[in-house]
C-alpha positions, 0 to 999 in steps of 0.5 A, a space after each residue: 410140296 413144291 415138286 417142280 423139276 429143275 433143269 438137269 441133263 439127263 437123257 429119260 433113260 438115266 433119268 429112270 435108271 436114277 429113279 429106280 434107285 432112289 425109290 430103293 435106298 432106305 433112306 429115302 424110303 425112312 424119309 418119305 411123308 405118310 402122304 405121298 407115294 414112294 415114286 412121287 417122293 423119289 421124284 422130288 428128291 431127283 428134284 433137288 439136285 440131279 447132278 449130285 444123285 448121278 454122281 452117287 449113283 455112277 459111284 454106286 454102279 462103280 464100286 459094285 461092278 461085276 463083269 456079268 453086269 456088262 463087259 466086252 470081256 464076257 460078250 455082254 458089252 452095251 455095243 457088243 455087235 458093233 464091236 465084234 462088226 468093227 473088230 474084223 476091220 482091224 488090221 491083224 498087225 499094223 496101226 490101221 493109220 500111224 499118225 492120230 490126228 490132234 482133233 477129229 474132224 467131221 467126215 474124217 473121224 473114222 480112221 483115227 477111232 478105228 485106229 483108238 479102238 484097236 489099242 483099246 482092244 489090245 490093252 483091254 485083252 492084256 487087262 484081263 489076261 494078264 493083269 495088264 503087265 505086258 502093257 503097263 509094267 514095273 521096275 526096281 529103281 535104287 533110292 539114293 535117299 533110303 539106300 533101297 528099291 522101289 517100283 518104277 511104272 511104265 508103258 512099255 510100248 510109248 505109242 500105246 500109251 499116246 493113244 490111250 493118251 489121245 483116246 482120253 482126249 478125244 473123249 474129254 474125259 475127266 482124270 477120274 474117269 479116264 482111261 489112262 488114270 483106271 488102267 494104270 490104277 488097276 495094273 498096279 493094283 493088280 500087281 499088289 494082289 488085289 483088283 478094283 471094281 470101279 477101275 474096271 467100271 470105267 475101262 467099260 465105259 471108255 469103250 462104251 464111249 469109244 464105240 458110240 464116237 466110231 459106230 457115228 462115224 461108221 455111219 456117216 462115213 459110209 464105212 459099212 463099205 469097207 467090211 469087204 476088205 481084211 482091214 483098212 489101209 491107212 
């Protein structure tokens, strides 16, 4: 059996996290020759299609999110310390810059990702205190075709919502895993009664990526400096 790995992009940490699970799964367990090794035949498989496998696992790791798995809500997120390091940064009241640039620009990224942090911050908290809705809310808006109601979804701060905007940006992150499509997915879930894993999974996940973007900029930046100050001037 040719067990040559093709070329992928995994990092070693993802790789193994993969391997772990499929050396789990009962189908691969079911479909494993007599003659080689569950590990050996987990890796081959990995082999075939990488970017496929991740995709499953992702999805697994989505649908079966709790937040004790790792949440800044429960104080166990991946960037914890930074997180609560960086938060005393945060202006109590104003945007820590008013204008987001289009682009971040080497050296001069800290700002506008402080600035992304703090609406992901507050948007975050309103999530999981209440449900969202005094972020993202609804409205009963008449129907002319059916002489009826329906709902009507909305930002109720336009600015919040161009940051989330601008965040999903900065991130090129793709619609199903932005931050804008999880938000409002699981605000209106929630207003039907119900709460979806992977829309919280996601929500983790931009604010994992958020804070590895700020903590780099942090770094070269040389914005330890500022953590004298009460916040940071725009």
């Amino acid at each position: 059996m040719n067990t040559e790995n093709k070329q992928h992009k995994l990092n070693t940490n993802e790789y193994q996290l993969l391997h772990e699970w499929l050396r789990s799964l009962n189908k691969v367990q079911e479909h494993r020759p007599d003659k080689i090794t569950i590990s050996d035949y987990a890796s081959y498989v990995l082999s075939q299609n990488p970017t496929e496998w991740w995709a499953n696992y992702e999805n697994h790791l989505a649908n079966s999110f709790k937040l004790s798995d790792g949440s800044y809500w429960a104080n166990n997120g991946k960037y914890q310390k930074f997180a609560d390091k960086v938060e005393k940064l945060v202006p109590i009241r104003d945007a820590v810059i008013k204008h987001l640039p289009y682009s971040l620009e080497p050296k001069q990224s800290f700002k506008p990702l402080l600035e992304c942090f703090r609406v992901y911050s507050n948007i975050y908290y309103d999530l999981y205190n209440n449900g969202g809705t005094n972020k993202y809310d609804r409205r009963e808006v008449p129907n002319e075709l059916y002489g009826d109601y329906s709902w009507e979804y909305y930002w109720r701060d336009d600015t919040d919502e161009e940051v989330v905007d601008t965040i999903d940006k900065y991130l090129k992150l793709p619609e199903s895993k932005s931050l804008k499509y999880n938000y409002q997915e699981e605000v209106e879930a929630y207003y039907d009664g119900g709460r979806s894993a992977a829309n919280r999974y996601y929500i983790e996940r931009v604010g994992d990526q958020l804070l590895e973007k700020l903590q780099e900029a942090y770094k070269s930046e040389n914005a330890h400096l500022l953590e004298r100050l009460e916040g940071v001037e725009a």
